[in-house]
DSSP file (Angstrom, degrees, kcal/mol; ACC not computed):
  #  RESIDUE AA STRUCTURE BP1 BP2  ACC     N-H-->O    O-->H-N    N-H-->O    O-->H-N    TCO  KAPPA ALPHA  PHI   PSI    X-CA   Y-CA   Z-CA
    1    1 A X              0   0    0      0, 0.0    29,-2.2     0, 0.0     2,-0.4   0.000 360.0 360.0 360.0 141.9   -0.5  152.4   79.5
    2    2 A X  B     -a   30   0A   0     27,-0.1     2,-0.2    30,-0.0    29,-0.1  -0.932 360.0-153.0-133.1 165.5    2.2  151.4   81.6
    3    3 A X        -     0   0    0     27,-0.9    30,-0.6    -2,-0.4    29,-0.3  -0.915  22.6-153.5-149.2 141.8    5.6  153.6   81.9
    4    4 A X  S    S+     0   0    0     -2,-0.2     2,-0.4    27,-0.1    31,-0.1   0.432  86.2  78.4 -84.6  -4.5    9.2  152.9   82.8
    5    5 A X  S    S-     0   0    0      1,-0.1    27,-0.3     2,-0.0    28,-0.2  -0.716  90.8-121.4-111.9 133.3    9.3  156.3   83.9
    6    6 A X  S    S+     0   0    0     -2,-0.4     2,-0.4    25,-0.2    -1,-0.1   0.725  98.1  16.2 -53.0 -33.3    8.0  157.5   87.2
    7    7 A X        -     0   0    0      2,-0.1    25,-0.1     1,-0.1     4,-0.1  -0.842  69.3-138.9-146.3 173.1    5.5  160.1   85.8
    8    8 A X  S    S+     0   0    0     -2,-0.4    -1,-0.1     2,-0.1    -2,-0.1   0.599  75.2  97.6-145.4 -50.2    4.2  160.2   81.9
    9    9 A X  S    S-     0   0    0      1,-0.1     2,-0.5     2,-0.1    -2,-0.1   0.076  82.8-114.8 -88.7 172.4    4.4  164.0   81.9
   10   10 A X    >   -     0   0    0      1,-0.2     3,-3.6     3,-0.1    -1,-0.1  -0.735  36.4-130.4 -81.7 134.0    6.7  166.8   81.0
   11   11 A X  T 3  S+     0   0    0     -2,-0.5    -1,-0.2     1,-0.3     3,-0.1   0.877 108.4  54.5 -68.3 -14.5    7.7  168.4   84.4
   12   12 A X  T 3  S+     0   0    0      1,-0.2     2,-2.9     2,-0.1    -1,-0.3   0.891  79.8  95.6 -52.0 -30.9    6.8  171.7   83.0
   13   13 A X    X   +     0   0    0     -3,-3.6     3,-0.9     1,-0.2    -1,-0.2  -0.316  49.3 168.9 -71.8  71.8    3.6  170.4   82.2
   14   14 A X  T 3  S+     0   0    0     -2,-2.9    -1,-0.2     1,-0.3    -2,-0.1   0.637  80.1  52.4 -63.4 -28.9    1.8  171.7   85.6
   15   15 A X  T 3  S-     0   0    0     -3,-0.1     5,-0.3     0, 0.0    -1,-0.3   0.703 109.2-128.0 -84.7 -28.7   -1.8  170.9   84.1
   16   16 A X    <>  -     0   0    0     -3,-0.9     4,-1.8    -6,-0.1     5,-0.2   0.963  35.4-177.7  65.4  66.0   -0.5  167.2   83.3
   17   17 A X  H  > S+     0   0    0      2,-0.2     4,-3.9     3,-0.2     5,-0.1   0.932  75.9  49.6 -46.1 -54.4   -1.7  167.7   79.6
   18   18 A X  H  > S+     0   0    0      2,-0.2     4,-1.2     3,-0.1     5,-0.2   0.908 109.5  46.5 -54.7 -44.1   -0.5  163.8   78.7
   19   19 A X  H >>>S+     0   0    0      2,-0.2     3,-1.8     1,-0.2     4,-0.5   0.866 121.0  47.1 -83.7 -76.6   -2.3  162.0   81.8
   20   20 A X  H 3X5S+     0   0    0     -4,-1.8     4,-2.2    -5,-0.3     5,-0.4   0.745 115.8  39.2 -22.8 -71.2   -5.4  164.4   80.4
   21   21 A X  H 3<5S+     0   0    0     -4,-3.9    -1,-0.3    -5,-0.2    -2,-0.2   0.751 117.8  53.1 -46.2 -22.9   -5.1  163.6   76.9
   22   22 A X  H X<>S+     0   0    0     -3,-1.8     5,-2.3    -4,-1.2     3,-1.9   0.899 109.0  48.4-126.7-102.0   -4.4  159.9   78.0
   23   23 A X  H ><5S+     0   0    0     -4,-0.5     3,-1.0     1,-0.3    -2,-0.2   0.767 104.8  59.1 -19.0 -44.9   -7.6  159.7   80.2
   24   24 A X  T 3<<S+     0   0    0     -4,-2.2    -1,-0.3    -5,-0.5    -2,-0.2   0.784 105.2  47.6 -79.1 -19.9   -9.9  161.1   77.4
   25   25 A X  T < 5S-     0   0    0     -3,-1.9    -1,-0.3    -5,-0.4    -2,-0.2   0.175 124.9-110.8-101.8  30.2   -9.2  158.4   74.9
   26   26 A X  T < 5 +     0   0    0     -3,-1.0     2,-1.0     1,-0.2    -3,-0.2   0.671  63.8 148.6  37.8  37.1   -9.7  156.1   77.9
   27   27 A X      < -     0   0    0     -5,-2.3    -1,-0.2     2,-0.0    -2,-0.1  -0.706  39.6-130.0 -97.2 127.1   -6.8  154.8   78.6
   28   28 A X        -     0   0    0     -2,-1.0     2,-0.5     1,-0.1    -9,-0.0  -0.476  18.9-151.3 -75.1 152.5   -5.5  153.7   82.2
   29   29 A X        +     0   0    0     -2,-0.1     2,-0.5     2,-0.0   -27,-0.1  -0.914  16.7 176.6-125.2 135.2   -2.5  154.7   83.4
   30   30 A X  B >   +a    2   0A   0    -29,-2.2   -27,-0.9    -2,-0.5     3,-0.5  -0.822  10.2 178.2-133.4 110.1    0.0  153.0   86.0
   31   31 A X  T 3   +     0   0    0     -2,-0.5   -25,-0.2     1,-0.2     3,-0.1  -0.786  51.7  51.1-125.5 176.6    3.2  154.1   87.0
   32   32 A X  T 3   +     0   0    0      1,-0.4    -1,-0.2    -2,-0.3     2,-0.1   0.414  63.9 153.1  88.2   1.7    5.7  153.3   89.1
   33   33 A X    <   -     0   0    0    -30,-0.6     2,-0.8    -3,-0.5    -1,-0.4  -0.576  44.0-134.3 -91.0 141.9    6.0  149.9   87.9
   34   34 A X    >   +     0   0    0     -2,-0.1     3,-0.7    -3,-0.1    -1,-0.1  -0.653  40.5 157.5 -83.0  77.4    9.5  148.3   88.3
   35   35 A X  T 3   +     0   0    0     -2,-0.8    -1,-0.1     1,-0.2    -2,-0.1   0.051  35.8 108.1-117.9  52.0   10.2  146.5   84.7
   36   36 A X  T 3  S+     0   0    0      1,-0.2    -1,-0.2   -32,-0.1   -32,-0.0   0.555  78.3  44.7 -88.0 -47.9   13.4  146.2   84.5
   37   37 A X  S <  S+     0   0    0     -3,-0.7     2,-1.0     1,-0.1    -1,-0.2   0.174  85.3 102.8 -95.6  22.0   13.6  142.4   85.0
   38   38 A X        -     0   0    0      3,-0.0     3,-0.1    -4,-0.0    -1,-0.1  -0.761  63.8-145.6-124.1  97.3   10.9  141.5   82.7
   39   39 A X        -     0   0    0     -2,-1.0    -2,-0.1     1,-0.1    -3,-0.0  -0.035  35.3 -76.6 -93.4 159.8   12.1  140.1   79.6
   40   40 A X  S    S+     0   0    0      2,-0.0     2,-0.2     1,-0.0    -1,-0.1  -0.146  83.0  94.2 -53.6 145.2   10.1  140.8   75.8
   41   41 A X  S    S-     0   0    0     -3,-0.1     2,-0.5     2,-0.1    26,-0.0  -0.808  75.8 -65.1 148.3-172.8    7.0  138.6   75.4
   42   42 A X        +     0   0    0     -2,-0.2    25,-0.9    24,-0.1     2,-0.4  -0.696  51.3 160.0-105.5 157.7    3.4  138.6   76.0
   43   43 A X  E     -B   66   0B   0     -2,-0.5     2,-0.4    23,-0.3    23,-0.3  -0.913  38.0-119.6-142.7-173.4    1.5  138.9   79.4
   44   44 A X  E     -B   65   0B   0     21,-1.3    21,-2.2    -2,-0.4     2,-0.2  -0.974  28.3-151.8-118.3 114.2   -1.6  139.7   81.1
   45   45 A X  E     -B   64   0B   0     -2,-0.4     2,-0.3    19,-0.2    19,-0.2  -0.718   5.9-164.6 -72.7 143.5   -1.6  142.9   84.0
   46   46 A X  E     -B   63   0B   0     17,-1.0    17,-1.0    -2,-0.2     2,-0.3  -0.769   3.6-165.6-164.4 127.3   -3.9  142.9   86.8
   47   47 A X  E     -B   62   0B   0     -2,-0.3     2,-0.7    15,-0.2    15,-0.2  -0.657   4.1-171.5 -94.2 107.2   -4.4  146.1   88.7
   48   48 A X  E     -B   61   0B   0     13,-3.9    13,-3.1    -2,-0.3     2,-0.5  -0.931  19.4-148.8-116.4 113.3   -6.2  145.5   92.1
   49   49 A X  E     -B   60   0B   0     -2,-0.7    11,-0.2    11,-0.2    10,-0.1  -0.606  12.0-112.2 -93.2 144.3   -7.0  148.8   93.5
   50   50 A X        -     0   0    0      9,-1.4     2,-0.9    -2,-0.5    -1,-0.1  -0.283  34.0-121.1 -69.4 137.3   -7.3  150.1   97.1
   51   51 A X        +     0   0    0      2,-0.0     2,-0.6     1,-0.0    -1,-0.1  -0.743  42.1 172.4 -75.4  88.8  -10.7  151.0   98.0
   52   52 A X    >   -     0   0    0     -2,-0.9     3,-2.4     3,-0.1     2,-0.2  -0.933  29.5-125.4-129.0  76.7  -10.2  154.4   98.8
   53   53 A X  T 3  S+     0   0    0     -2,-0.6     3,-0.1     1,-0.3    -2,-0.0  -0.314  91.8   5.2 -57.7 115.0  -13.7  156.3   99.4
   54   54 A X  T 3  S+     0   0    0      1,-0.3    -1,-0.3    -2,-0.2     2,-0.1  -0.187 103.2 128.8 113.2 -31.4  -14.3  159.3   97.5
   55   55 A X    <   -     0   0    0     -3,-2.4    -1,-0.3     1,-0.1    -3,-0.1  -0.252  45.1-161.6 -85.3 158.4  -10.8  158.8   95.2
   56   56 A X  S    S+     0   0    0      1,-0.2     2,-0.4    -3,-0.1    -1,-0.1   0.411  80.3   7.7 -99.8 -39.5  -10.5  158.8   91.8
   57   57 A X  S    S+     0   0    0     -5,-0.1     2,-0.2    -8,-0.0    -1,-0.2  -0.982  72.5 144.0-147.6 160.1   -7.1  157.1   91.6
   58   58 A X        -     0   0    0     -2,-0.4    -8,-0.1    -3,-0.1     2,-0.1  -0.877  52.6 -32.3-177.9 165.5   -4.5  155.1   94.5
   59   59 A X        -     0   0    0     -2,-0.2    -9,-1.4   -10,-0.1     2,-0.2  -0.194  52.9-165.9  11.4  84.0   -2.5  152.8   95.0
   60   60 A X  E     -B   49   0B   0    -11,-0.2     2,-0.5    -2,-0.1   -11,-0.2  -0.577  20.3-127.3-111.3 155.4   -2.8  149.5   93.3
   61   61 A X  E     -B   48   0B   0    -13,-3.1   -13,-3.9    -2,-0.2     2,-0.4  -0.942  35.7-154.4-108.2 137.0   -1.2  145.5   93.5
   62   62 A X  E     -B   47   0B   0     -2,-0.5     2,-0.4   -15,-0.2   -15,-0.2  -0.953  17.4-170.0-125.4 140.1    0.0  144.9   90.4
   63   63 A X  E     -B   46   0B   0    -17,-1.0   -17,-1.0    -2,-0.4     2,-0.4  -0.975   3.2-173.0-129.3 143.6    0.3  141.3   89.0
   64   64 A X  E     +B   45   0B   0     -2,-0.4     2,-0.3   -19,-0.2   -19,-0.2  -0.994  18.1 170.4-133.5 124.0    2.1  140.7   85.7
   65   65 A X  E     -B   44   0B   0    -21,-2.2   -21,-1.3    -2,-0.4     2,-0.6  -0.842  38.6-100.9-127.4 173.0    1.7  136.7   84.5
   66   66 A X  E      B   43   0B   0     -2,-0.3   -23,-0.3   -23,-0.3   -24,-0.1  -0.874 360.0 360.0-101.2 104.2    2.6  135.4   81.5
   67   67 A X              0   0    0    -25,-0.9   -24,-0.3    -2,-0.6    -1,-0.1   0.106 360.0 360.0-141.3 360.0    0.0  134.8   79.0
């Protein structure tokens, strides 16, 4: 799932019910992405994540091509 929005959740939501609910139906989630300039059509994402020992989630390069 990818978001214009800096975080998915409601800021009340303290437990972060969505990225939970989100997670269980196995979906990834990436946010932060700037896509603003990136006009309707289809592409291909690809999420290269930092190797990060122990972590669960970080930092990713994200490549958006046109497919």
């Amino acid at each position: 799932m990818g978001s214009t929005i800096f975080y998915i959740r409601l800021f009340a939501d303290v437990v972060s019910t969505t990225h939970l609910m989100l997670l269980g139906a196995g979906a990834i989630i990436v946010e932060g992405l700037d896509l603003r300039k990136i006009v309707t059509g289809s592409y291909n994402l690809t999420c290269l994540p930092m190797k990060i020992a122990g972590a669960d989630r970080g930092p990713v390069r994200a490549i958006l091509t046109k497919g």
